[in-house]
N, CA, C and O of each residue as an XYZ file, in Angstrom:
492
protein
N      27.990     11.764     34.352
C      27.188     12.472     33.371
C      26.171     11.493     32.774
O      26.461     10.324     32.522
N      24.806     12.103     32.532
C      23.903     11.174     31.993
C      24.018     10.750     30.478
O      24.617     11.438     29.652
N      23.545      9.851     30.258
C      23.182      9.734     28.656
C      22.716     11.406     28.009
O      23.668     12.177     27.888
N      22.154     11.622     27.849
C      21.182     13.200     27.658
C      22.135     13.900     27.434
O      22.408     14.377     26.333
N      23.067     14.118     28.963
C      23.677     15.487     29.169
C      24.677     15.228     28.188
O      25.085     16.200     27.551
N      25.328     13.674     27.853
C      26.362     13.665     27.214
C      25.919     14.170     25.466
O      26.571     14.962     24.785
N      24.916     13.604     25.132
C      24.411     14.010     23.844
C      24.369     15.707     23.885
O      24.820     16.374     22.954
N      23.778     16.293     25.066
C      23.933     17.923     24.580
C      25.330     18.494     24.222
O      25.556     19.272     23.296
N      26.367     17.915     25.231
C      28.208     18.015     25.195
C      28.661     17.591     24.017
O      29.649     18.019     23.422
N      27.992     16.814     23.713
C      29.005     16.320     22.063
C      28.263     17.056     20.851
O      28.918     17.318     19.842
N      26.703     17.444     20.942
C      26.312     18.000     20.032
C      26.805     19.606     19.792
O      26.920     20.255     18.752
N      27.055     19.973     21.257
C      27.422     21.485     20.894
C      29.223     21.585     20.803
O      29.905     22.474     20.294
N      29.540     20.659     21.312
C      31.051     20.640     20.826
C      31.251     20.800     19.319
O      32.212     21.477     18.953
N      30.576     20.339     18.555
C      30.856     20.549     17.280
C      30.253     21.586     16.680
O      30.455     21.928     15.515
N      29.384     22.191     17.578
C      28.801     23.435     17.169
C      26.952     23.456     16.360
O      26.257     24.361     15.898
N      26.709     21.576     16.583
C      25.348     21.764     15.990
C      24.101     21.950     16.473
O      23.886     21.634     17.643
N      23.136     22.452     15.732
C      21.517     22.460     16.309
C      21.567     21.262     16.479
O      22.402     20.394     16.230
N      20.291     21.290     17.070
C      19.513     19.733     17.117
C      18.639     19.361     15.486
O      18.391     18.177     15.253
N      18.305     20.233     14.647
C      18.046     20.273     13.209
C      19.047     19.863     12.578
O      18.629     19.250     11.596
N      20.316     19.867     12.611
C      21.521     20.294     12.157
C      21.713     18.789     12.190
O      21.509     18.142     11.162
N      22.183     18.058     13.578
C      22.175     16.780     13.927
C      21.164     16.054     13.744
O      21.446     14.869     13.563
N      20.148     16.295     13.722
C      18.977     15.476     12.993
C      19.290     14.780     11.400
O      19.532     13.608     11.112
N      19.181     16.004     10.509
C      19.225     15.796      9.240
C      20.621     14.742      9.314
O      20.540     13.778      8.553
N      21.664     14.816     10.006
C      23.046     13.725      9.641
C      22.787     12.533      9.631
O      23.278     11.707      8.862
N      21.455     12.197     11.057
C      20.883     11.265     11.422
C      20.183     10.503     10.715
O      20.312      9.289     10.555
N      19.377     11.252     10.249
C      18.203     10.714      9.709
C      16.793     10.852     10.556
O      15.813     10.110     10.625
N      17.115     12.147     11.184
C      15.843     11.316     12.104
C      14.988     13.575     12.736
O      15.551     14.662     12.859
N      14.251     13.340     12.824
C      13.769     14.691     13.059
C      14.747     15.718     14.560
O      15.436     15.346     15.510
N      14.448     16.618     14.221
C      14.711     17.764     15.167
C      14.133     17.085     16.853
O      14.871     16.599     17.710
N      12.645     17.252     16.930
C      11.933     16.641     18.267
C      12.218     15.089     18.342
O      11.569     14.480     19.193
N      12.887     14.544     17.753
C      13.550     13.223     18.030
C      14.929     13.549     19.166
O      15.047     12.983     20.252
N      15.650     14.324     18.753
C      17.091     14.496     19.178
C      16.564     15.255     20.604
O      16.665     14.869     21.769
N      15.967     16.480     20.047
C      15.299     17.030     21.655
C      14.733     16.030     22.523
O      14.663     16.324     23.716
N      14.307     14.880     22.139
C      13.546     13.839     23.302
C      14.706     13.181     23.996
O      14.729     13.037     25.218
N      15.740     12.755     23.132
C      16.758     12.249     23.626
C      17.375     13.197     24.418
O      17.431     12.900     25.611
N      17.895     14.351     24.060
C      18.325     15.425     25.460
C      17.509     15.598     26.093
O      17.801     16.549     26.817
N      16.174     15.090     26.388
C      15.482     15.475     27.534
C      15.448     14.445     27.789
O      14.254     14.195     27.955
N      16.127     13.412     27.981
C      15.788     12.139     28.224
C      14.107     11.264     28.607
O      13.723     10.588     29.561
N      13.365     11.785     27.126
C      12.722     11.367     26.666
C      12.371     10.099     26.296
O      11.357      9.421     26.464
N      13.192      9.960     25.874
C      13.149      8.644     24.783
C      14.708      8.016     24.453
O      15.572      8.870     24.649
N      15.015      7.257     24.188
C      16.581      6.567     23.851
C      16.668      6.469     22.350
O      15.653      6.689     21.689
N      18.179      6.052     21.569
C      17.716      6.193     20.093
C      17.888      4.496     20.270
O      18.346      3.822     21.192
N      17.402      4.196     19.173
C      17.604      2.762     18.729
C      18.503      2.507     18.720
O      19.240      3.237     19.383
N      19.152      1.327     18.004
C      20.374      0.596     18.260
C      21.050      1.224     16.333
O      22.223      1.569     16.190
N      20.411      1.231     15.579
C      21.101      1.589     14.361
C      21.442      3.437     14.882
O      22.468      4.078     14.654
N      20.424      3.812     15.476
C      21.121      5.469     15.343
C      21.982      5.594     17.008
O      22.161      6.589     17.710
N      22.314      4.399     17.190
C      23.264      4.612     18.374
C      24.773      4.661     17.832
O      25.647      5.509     18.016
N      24.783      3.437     17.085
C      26.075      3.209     16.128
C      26.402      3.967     15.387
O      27.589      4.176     15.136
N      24.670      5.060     14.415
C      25.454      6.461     13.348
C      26.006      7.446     14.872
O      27.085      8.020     14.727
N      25.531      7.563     15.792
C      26.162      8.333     16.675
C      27.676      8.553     17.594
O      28.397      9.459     18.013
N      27.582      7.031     17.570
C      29.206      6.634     17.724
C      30.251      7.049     16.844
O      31.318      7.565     17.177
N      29.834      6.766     15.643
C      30.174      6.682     14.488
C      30.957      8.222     14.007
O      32.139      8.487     13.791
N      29.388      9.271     13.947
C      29.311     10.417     13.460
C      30.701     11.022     14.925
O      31.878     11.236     14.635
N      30.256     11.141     16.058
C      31.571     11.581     17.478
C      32.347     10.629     17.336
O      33.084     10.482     18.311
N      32.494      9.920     16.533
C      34.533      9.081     16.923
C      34.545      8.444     18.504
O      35.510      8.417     19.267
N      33.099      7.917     18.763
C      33.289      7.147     20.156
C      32.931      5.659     19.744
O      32.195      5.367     18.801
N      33.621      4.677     20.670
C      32.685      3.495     20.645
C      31.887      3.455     21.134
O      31.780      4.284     22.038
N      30.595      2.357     20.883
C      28.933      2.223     21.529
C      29.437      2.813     22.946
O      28.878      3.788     23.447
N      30.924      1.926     23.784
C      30.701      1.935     24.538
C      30.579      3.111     25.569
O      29.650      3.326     26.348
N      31.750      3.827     25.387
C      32.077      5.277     25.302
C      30.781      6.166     25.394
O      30.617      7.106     26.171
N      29.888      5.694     24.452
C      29.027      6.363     23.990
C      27.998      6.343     25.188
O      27.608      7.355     25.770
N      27.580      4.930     25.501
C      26.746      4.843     26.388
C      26.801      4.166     27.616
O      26.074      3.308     28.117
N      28.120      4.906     28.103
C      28.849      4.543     29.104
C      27.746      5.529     30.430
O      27.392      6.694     30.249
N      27.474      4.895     31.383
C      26.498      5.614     32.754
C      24.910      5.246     32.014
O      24.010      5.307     32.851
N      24.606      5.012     31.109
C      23.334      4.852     30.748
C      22.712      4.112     31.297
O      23.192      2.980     31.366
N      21.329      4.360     31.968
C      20.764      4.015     32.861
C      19.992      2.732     32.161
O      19.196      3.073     31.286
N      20.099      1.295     32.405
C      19.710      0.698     31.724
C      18.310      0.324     31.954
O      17.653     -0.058     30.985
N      17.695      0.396     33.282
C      16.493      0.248     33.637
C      15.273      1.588     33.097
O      14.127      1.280     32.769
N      15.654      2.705     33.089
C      14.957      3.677     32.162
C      15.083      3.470     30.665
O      14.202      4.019     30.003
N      15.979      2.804     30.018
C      16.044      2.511     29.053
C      14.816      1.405     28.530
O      14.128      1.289     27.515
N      14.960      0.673     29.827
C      13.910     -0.589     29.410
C      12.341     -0.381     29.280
O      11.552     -0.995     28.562
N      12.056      0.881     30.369
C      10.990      1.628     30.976
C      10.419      2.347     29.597
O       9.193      2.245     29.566
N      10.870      2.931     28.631
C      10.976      4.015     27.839
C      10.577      3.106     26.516
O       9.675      3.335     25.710
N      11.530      1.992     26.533
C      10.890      0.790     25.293
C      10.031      0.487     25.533
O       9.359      0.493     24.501
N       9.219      0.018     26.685
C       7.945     -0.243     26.988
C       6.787      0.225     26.801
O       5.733     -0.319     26.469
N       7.212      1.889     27.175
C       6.243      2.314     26.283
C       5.869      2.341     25.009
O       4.707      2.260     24.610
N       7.097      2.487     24.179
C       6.988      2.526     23.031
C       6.750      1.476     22.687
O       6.437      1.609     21.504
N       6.643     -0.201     23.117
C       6.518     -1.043     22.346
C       4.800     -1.309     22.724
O       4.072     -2.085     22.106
N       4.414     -0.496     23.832
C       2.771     -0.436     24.496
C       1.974      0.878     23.031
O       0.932      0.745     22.388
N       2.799      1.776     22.996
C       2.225      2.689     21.845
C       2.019      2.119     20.361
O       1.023      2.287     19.657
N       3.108      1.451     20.065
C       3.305      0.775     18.784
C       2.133     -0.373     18.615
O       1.745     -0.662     17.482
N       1.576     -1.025     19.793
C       0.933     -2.211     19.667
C      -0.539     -1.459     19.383
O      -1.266     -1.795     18.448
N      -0.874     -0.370     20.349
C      -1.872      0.320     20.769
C      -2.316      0.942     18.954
O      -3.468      0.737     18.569
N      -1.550      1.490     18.228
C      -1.151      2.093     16.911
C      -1.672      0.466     15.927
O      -2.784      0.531     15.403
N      -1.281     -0.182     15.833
C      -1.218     -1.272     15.421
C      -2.877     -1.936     15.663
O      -3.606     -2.193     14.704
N      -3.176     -2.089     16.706
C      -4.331     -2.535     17.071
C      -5.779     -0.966     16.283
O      -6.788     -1.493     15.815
N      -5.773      0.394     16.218
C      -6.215      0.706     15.636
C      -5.933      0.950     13.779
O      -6.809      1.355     13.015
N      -4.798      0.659     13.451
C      -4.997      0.581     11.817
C      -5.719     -0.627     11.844
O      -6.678     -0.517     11.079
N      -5.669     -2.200     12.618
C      -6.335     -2.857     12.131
C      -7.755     -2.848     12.238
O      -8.398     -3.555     11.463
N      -8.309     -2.179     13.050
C      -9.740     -2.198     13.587
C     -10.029     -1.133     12.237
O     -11.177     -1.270     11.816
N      -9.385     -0.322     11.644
C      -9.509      0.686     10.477
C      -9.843     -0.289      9.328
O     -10.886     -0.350      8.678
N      -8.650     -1.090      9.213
C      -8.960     -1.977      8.117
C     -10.467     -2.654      8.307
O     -11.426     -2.435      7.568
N     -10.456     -3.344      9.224
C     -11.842     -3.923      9.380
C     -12.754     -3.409      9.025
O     -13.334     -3.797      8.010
N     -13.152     -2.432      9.702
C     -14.035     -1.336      9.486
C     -14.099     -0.941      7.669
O     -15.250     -1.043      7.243
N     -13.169     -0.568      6.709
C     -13.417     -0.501      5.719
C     -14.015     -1.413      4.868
O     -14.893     -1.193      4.033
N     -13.376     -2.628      5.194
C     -13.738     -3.923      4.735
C     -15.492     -3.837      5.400
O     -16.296     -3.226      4.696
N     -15.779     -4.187      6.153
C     -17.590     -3.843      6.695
C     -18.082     -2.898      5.562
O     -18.660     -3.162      4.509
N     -17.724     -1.855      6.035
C     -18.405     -0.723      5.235
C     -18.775     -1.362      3.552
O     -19.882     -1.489      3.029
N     -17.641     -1.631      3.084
C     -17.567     -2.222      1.441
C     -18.298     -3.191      1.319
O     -18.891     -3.494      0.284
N     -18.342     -3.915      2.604
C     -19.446     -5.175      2.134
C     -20.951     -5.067      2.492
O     -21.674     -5.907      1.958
N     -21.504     -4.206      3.273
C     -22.550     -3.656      3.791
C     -22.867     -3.039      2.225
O     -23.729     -3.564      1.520
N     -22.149     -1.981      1.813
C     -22.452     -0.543      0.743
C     -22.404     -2.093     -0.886
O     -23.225     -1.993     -1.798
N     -21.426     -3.202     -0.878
C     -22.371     -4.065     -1.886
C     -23.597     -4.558     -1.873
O     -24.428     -4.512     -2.780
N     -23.733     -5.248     -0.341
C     -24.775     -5.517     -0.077
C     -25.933     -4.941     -0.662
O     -26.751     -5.372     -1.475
N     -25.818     -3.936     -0.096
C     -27.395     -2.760     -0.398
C     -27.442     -2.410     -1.800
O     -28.479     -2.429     -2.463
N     -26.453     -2.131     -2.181
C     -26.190     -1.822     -4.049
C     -26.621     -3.021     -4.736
O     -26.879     -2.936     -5.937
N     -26.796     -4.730     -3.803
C     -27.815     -6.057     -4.805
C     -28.906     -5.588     -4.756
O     -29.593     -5.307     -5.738
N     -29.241     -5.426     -3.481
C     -30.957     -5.424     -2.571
C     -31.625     -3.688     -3.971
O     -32.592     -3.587     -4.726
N     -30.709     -2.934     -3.701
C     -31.529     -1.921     -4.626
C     -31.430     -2.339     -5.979
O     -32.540     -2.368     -6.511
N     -30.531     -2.660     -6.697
C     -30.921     -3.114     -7.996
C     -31.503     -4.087     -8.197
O     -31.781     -4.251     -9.385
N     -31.947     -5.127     -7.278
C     -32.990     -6.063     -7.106
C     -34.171     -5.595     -7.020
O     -35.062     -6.304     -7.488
N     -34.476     -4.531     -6.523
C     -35.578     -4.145     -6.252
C     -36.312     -3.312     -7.264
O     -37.517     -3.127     -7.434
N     -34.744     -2.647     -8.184
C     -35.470     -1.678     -8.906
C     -35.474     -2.617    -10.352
O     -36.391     -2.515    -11.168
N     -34.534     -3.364    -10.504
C     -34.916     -4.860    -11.738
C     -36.748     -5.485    -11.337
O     -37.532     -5.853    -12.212
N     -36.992     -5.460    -10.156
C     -38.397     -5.986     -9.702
C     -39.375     -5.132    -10.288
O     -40.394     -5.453    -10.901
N     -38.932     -4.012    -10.020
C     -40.487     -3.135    -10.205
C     -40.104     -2.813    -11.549
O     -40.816     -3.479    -12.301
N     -39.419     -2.199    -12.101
C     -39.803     -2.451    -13.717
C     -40.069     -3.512    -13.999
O     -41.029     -3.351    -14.753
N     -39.878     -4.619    -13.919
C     -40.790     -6.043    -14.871
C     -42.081     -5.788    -14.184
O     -42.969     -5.685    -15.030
N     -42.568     -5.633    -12.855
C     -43.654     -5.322    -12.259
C     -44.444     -3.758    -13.319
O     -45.654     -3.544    -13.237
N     -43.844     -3.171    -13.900
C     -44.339     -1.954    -14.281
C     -45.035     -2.881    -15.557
O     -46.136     -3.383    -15.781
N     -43.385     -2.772    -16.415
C     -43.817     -2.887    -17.826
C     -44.322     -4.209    -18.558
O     -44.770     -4.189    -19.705
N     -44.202     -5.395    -17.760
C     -44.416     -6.496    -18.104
C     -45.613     -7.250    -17.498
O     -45.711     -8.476    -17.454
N     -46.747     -6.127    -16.916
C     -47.747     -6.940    -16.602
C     -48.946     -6.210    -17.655
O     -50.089     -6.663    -17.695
């Protein structure tokens, strides 16, 4: 039996949604569905509430688990996370520009408009 299939067997043994088992978790509804679709794997803290919550050990738990899809599946996620990461910072940047461009121009115009009034009233 796969990782997946075993999570659908223990979740409906006790009779829960995937909402149901979420909220125990901590973790959303389309989280738990990724994991029965063998989507995605849970981390290592919601492997242990899972052990934990079914009365299995880790091992029990993730006994047949395919460890090379496992590795495949972090990869992405650690390729998404970087990808995520690399645009908040280009965000930050970008604000920072903007703020210093929008001072910039806010000297140059009150320079200009301090100029032409002494140019008006003081000649």
């Amino acid at each position: 039996m796969n990782f997946n299939e075993k999570l659908i067997e223990l979740r409906k043994s006790k009779h829960l949604s995937q909402e149901e088992l979420g909220n125990e978790l901590g973790v959303s509804r389309q989280t738990i569905s990724k994991w029965e679709l063998a989507q995605s794997y849970p981390d290592f803290q919601r492997l242990v509430l899972l052990s934990d919550y079914y009365g299995l050990s880790l091992d029990e738990l993730v006994h047949d688990l395919d460890v090379q899809d496992v590795r495949e599946k972090n990869l992405d996620a650690v390729q998404l996370n970087s990808i995520y990461n690399d645009v908040g910072r280009a965000k930050k940047w970008i604000r920072w520009w903007i703020a210093i461009v929008g001072i910039a121009i806010g000297i140059v115009v009150l320079l200009i408009l301090y100029f032409t009034i002494n140019a008006i009233f003081f000649w």
